[in-house]
FIMAR-582501 format. One line per field, with one value per residue: residue in one letter; z negated, x negated, y negated of N, C-alpha, C, O in turn; residue number from 1. Coordinates in steps of 0.02 Angstrom, whole numbers, always signed. Layout:
# residues N
r: [A|...]
nup: [Z|...]
neast: [X|...]
nnorth: [Y|...]
caup: [Z|...]
caeast: [X|...]
canorth: [Y|...]
cup: [Z|...]
ceast: [X|...]
cnorth: [Y|...]
oup: [Z|...]
oeast: [X|...]
onorth: [Y|...]
k: [NUM|...]
***
This chain:
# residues 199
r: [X|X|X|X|X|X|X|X|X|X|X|X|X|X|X|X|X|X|X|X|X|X|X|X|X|X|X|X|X|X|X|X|X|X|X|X|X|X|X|X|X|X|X|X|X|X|X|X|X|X|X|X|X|X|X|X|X|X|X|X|X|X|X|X|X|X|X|X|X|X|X|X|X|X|X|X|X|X|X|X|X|X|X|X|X|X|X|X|X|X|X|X|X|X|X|X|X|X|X|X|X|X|X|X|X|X|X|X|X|X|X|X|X|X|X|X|X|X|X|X|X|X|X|X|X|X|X|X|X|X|X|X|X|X|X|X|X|X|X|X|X|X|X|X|X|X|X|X|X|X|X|X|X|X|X|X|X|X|X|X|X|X|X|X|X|X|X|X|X|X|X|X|X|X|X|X|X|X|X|X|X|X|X|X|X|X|X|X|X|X|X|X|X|X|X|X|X|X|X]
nup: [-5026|-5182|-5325|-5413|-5551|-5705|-5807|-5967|-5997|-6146|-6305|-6215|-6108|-6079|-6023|-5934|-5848|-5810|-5717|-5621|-5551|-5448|-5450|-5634|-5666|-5600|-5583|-5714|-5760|-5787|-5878|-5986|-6004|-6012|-6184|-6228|-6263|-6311|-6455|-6491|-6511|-6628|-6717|-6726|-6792|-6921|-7084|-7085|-7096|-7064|-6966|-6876|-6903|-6844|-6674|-6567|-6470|-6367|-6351|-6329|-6201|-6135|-6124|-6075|-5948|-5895|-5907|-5781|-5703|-5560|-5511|-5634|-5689|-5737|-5876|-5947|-6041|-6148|-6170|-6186|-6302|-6378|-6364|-6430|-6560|-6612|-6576|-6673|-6693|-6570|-6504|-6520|-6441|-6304|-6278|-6279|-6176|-6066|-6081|-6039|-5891|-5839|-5866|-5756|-5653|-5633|-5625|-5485|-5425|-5444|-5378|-5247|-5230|-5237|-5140|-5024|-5051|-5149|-5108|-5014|-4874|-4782|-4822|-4761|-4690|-4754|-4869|-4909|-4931|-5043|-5137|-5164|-5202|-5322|-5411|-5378|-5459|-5597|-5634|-5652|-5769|-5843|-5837|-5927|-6044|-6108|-6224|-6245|-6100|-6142|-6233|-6156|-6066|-6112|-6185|-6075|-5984|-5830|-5864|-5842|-5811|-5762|-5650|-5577|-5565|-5513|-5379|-5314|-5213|-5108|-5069|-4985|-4932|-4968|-5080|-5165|-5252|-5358|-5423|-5457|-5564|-5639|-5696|-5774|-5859|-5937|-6004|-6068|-6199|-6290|-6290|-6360|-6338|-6212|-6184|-6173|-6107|-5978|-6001]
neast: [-6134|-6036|-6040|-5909|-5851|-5831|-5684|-5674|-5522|-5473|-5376|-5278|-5252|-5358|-5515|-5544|-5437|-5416|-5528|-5491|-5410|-5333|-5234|-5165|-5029|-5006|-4972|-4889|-4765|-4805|-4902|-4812|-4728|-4815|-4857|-4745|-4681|-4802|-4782|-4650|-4680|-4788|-4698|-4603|-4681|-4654|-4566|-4469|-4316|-4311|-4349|-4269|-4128|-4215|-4209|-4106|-3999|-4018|-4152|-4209|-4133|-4200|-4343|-4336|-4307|-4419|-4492|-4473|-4488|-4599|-4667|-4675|-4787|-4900|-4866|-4829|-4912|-4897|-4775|-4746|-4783|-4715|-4590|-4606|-4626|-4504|-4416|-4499|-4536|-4605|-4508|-4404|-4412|-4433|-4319|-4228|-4298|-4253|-4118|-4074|-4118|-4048|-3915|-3908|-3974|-3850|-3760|-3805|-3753|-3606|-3587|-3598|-3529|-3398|-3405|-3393|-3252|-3250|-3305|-3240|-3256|-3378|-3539|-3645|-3822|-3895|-3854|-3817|-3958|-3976|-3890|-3949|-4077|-4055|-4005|-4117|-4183|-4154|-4146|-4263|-4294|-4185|-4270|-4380|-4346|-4243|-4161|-4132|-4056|-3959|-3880|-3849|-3766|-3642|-3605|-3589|-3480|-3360|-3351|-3511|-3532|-3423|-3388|-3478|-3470|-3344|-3386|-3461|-3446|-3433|-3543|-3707|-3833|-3963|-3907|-3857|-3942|-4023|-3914|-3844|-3956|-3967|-3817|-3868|-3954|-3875|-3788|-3867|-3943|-4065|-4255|-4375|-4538|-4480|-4473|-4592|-4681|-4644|-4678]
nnorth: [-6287|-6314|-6244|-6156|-6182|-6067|-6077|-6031|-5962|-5938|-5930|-5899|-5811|-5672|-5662|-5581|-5565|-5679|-5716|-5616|-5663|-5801|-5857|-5847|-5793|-5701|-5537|-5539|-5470|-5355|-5382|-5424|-5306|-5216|-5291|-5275|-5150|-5095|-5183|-5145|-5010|-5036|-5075|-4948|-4872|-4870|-4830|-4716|-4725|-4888|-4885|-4809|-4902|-5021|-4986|-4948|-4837|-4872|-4904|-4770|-4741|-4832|-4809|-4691|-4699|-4801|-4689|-4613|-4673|-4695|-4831|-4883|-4826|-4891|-4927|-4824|-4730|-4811|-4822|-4711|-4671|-4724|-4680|-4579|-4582|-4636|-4513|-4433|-4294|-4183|-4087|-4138|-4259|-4187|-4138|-4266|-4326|-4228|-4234|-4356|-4359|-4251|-4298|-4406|-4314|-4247|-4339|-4383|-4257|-4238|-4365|-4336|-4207|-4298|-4364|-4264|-4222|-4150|-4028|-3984|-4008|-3972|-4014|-4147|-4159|-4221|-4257|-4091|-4083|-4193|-4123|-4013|-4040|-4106|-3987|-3905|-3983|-3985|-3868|-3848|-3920|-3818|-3717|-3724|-3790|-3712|-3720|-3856|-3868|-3782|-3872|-3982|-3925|-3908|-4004|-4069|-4190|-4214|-4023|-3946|-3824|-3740|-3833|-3788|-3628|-3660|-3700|-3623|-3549|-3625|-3709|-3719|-3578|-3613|-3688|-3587|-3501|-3598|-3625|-3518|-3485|-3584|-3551|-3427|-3451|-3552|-3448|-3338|-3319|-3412|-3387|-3426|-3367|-3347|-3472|-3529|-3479|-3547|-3670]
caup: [-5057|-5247|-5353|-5444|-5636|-5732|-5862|-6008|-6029|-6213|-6317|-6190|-6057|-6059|-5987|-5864|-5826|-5791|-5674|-5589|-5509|-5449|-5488|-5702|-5672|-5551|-5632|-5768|-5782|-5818|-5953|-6017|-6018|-6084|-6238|-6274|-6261|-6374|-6517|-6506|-6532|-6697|-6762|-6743|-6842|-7002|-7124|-7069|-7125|-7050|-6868|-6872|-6916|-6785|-6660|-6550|-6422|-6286|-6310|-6294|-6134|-6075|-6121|-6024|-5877|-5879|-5878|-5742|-5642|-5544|-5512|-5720|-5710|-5771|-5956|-5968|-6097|-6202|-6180|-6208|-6370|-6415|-6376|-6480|-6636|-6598|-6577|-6724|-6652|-6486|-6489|-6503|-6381|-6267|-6272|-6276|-6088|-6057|-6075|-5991|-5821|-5821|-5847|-5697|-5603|-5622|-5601|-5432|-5408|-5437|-5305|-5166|-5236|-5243|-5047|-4991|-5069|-5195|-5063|-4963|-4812|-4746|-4816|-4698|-4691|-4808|-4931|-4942|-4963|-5099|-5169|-5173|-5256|-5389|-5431|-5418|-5526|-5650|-5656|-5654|-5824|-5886|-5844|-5967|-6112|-6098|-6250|-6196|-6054|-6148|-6244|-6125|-6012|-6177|-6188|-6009|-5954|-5837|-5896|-5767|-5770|-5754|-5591|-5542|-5548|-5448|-5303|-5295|-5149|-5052|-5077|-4932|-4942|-5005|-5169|-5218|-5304|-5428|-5440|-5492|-5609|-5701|-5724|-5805|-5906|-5984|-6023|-6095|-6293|-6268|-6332|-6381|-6298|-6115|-6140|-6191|-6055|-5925|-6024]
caeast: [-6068|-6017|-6031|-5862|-5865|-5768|-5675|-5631|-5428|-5449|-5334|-5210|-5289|-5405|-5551|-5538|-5366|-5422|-5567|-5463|-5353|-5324|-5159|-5158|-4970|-5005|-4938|-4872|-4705|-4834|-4930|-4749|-4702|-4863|-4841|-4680|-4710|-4859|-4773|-4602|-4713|-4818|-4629|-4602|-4752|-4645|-4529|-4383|-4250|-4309|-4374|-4181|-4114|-4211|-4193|-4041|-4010|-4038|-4225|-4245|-4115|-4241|-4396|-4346|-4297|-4471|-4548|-4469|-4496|-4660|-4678|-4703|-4831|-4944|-4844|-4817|-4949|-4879|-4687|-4736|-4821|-4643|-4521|-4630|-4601|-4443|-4410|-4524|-4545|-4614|-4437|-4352|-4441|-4436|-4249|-4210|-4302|-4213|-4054|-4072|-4160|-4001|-3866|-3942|-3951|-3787|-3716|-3815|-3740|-3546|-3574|-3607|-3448|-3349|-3394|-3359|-3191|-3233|-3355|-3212|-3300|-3447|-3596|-3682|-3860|-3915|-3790|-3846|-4020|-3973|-3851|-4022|-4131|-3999|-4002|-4189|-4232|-4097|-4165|-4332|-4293|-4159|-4326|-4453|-4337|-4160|-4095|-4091|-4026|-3865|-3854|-3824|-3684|-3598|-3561|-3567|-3413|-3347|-3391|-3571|-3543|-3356|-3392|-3529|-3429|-3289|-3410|-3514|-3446|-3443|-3631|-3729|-3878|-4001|-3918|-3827|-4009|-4022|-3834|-3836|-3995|-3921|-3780|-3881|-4002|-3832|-3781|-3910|-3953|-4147|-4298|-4443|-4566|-4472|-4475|-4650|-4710|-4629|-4713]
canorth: [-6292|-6334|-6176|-6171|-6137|-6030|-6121|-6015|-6002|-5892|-5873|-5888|-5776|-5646|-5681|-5527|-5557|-5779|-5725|-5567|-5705|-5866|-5848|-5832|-5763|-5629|-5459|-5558|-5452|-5301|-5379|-5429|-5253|-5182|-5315|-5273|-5077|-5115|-5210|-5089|-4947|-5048|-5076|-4897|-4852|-4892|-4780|-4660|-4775|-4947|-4856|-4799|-4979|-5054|-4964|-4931|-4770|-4900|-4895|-4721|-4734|-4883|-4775|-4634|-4725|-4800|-4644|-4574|-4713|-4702|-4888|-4922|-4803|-4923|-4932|-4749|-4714|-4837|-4784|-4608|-4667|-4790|-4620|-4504|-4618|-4637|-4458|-4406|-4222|-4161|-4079|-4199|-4288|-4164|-4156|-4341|-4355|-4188|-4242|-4414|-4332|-4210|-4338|-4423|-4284|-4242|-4388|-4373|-4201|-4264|-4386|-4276|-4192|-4339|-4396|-4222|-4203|-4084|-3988|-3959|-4018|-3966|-4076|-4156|-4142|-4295|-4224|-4050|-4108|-4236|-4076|-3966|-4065|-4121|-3925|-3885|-4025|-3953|-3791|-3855|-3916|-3775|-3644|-3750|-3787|-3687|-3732|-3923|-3844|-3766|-3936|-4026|-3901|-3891|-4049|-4086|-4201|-4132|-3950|-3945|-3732|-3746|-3868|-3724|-3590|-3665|-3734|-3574|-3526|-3681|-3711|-3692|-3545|-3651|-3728|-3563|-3481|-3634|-3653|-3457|-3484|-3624|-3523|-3402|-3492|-3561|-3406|-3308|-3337|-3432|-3347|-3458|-3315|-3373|-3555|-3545|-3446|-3563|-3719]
cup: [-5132|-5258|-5415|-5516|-5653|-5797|-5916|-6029|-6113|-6261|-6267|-6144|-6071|-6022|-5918|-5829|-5793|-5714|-5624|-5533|-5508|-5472|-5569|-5722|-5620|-5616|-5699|-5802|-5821|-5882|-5994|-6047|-6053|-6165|-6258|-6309|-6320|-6455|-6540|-6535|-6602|-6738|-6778|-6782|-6917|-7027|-7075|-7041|-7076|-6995|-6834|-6852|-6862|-6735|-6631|-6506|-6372|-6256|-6305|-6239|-6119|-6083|-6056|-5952|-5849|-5867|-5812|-5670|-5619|-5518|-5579|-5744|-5766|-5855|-5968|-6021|-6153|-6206|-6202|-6277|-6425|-6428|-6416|-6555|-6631|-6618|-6651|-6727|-6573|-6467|-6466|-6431|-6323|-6230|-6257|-6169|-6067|-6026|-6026|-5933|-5793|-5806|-5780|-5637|-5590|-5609|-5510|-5389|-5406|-5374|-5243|-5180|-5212|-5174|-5026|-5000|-5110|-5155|-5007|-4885|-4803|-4768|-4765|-4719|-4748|-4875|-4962|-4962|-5030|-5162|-5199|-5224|-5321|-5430|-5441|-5477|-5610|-5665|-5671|-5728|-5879|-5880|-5880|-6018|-6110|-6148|-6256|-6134|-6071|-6201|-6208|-6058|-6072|-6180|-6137|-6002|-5876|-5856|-5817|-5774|-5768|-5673|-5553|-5512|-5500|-5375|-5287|-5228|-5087|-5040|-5031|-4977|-4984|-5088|-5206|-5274|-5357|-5466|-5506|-5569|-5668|-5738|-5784|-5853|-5968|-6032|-6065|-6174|-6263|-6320|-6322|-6329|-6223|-6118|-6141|-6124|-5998|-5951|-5985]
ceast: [-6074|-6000|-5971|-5884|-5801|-5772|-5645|-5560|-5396|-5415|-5273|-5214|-5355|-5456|-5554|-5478|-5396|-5469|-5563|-5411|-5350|-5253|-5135|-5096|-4949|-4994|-4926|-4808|-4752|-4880|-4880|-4738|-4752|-4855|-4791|-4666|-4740|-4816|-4702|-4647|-4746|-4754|-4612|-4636|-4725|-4615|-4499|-4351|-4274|-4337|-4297|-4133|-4136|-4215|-4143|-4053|-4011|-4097|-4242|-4225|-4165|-4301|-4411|-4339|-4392|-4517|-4540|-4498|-4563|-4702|-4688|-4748|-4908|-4939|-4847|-4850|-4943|-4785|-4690|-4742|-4753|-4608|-4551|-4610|-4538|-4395|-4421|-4557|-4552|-4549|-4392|-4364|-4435|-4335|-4181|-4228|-4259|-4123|-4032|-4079|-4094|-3933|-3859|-3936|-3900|-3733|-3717|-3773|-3628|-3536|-3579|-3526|-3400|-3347|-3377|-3298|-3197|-3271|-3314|-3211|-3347|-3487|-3634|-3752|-3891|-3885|-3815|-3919|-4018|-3949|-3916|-4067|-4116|-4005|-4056|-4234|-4206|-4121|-4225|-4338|-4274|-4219|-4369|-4413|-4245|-4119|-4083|-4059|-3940|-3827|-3796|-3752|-3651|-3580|-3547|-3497|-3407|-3400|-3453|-3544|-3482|-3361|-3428|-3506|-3370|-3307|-3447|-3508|-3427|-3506|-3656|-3780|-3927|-3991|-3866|-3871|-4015|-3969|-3837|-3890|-3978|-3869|-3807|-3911|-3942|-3802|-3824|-3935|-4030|-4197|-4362|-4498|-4574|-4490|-4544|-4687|-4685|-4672|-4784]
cnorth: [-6292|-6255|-6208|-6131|-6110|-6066|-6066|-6008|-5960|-5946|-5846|-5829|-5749|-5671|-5630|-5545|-5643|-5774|-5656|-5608|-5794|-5872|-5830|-5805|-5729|-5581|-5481|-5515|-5382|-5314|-5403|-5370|-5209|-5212|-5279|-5210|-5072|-5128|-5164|-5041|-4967|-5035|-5013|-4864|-4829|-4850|-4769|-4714|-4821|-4931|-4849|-4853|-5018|-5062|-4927|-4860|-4794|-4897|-4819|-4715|-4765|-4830|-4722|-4648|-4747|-4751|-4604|-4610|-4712|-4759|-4932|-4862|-4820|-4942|-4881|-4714|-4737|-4838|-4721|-4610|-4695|-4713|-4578|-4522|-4615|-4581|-4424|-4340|-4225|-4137|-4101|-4255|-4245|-4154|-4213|-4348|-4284|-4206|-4293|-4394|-4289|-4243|-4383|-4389|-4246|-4270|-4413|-4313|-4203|-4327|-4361|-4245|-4223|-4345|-4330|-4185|-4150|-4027|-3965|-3942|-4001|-4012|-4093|-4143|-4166|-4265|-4155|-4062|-4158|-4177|-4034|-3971|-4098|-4051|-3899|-3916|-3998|-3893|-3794|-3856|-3875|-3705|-3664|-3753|-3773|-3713|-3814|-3920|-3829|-3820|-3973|-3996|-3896|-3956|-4090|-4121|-4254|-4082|-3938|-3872|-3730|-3775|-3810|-3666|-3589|-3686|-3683|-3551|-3562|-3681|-3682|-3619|-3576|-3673|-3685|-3514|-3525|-3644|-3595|-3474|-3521|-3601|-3446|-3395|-3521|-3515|-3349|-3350|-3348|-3417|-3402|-3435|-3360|-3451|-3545|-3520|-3497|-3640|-3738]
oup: [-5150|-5224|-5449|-5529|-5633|-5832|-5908|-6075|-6134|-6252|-6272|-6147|-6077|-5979|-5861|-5769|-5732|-5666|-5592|-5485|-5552|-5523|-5571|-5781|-5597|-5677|-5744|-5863|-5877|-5925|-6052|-6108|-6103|-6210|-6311|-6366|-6372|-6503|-6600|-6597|-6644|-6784|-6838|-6811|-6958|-6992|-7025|-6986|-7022|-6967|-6783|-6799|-6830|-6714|-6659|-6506|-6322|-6197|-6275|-6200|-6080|-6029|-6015|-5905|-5803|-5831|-5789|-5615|-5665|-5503|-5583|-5803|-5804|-5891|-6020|-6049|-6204|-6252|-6229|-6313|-6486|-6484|-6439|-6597|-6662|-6660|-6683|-6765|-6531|-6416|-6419|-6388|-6275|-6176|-6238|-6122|-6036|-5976|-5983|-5903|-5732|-5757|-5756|-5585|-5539|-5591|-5476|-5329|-5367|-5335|-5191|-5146|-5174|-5145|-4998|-4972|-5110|-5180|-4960|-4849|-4840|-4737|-4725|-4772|-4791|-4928|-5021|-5019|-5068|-5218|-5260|-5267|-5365|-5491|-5494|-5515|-5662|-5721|-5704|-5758|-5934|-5914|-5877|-6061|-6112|-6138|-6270|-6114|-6043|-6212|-6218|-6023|-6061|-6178|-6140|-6015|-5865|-5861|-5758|-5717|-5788|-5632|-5499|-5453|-5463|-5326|-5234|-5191|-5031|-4992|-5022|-5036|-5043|-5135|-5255|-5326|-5412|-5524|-5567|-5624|-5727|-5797|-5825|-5892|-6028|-6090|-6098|-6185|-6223|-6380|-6268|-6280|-6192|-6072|-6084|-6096|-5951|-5903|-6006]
oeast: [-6128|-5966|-5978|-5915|-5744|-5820|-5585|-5539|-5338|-5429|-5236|-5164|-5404|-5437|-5566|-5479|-5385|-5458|-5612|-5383|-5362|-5235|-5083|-5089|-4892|-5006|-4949|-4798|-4735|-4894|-4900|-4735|-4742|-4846|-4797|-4644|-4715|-4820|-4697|-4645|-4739|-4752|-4603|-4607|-4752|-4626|-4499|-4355|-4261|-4356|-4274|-4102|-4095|-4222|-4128|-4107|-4006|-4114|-4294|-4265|-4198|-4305|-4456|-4360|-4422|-4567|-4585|-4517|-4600|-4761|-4702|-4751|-4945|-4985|-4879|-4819|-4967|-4748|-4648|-4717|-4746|-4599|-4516|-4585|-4519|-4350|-4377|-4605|-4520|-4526|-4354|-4327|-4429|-4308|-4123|-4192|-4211|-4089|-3988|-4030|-4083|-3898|-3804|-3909|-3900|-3678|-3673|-3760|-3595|-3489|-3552|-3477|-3359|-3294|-3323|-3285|-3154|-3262|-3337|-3186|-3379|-3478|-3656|-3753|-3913|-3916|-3832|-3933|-4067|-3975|-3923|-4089|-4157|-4012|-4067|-4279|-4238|-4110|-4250|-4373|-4302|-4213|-4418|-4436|-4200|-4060|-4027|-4035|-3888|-3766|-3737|-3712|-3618|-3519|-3506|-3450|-3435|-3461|-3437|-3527|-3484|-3337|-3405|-3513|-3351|-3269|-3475|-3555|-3412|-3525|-3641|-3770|-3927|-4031|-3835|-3845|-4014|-3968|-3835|-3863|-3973|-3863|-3768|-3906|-3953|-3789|-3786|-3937|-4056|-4189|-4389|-4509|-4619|-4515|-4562|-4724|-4722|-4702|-4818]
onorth: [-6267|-6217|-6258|-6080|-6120|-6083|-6055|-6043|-5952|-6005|-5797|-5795|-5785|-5710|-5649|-5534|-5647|-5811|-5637|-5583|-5835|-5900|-5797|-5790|-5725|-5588|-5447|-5521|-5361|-5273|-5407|-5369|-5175|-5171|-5249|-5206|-5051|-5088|-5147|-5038|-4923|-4994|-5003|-4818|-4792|-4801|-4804|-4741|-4795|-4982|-4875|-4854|-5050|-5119|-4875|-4832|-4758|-4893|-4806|-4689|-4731|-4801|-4712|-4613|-4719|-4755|-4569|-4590|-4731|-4749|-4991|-4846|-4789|-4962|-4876|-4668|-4712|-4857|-4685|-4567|-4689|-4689|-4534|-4485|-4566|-4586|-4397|-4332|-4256|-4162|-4095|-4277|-4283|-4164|-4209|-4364|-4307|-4194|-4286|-4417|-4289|-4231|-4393|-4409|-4211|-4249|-4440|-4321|-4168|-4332|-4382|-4259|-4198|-4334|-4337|-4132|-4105|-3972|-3934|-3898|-4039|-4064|-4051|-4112|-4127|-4259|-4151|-4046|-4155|-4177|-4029|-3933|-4113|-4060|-3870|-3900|-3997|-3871|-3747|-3815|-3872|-3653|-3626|-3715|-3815|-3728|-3834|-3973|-3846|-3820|-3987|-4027|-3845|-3961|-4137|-4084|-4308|-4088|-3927|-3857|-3672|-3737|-3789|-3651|-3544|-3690|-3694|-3537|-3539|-3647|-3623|-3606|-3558|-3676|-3706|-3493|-3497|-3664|-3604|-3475|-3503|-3616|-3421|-3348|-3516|-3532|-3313|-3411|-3309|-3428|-3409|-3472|-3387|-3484|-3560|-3560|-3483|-3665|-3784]
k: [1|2|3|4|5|6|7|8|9|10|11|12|13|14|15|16|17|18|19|20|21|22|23|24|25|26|27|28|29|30|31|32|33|34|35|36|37|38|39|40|41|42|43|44|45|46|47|48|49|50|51|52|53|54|55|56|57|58|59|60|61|62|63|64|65|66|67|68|69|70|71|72|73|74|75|76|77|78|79|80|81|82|83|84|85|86|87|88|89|90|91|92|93|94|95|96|97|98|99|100|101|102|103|104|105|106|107|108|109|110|111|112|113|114|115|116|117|118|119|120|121|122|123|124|125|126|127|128|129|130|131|132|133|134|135|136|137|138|139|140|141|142|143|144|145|146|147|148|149|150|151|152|153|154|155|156|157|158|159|160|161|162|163|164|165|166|167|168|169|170|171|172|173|174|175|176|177|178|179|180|181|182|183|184|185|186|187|188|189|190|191|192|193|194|195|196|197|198|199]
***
């Protein structure tokens, strides 16, 4: 049989990426999204002022979405590297995915509401399990960094410990320990010391 050659396709193509596939636009959306990742993050690189400027609060929403997602795992080292510029502070950074992860799961945690009339019903099974893990993930975060924790019930809308307080005693067994914790994590003035220790 005829030994096939490999034809060079540089600049356009890698040479790993040309002789990884017969296909030269296999996982093309991922070296899309690595580029783009890539060259956001050089842009970020630059002053204060003109990171600010170009720069909307959509890409840190899109950032954080990518990171949560475990199917753009493969960008994640270069989104982490975009939101940190972005951010400017680990703080801040830490607060930015904070807030996003919570709005999320509270917007998860109002729909269970909403289909059971306000909890008035009995959740069904699917429901309290969705209800559960809406609340451990929530606490997961208000026990590592509380005061993005009382950020975000402070300006909660609706009031998240206002909603807490009035469903506490619907709440099966299961999701009234994180319900309570949240409620107390909100409450309590946050000591550096605790977050650090839960870090």
């Amino acid at each position: 049989s005829s030994r096939s050659t490999f034809v060079s396709k540089t600049p356009f193509f890698r040479d790993s990426v040309a002789k990884g596939s017969s296909d030269l636009f296999f996982g093309l959306e991922r070296l899309a999204a690595r580029a783009s990742f890539q060259l956001a993050s050089r842009v970020a690189k630059g002053k204060r002022d003109a990171v600010d400027a170009a720069f909307s609060d959509e890409w840190t929403a899109l950032a954080c979405t990518y990171l949560e997602e475990e199917s753009f795992s493969f960008v994640h080292s270069k989104v982490k590297r975009l939101l940190l510029r972005l951010c400017a502070t680990k703080e801040r950074y830490h607060c930015v995915r904070d807030v996003h992860s919570l709005q999320k799961l509270y917007a998860k945690l109002l729909g269970v509401v909403a289909e059971t009339d306000g909890l008035a019903r009995a959740a069904s099974y699917d429901e309290n399990v969705a209800l559960i893990t809406a609340l451990d993930a929530m606490w997961q975060i208000a026990s590592q960094r509380g005061e993005n924790w009382q950020s975000f019930a402070a300006e909660s809308e609706p009031d998240v410990l206002s909603l807490l307080f009035a469903k506490l005693p619907c709440l099966s067994d299961e999701a009234v320990l994180p319900a309570l914790q949240l409620l107390h994590r909100a409450l309590l003035p946050c000591r550096p010391d605790l977050d650090a220790a839960h870090d």
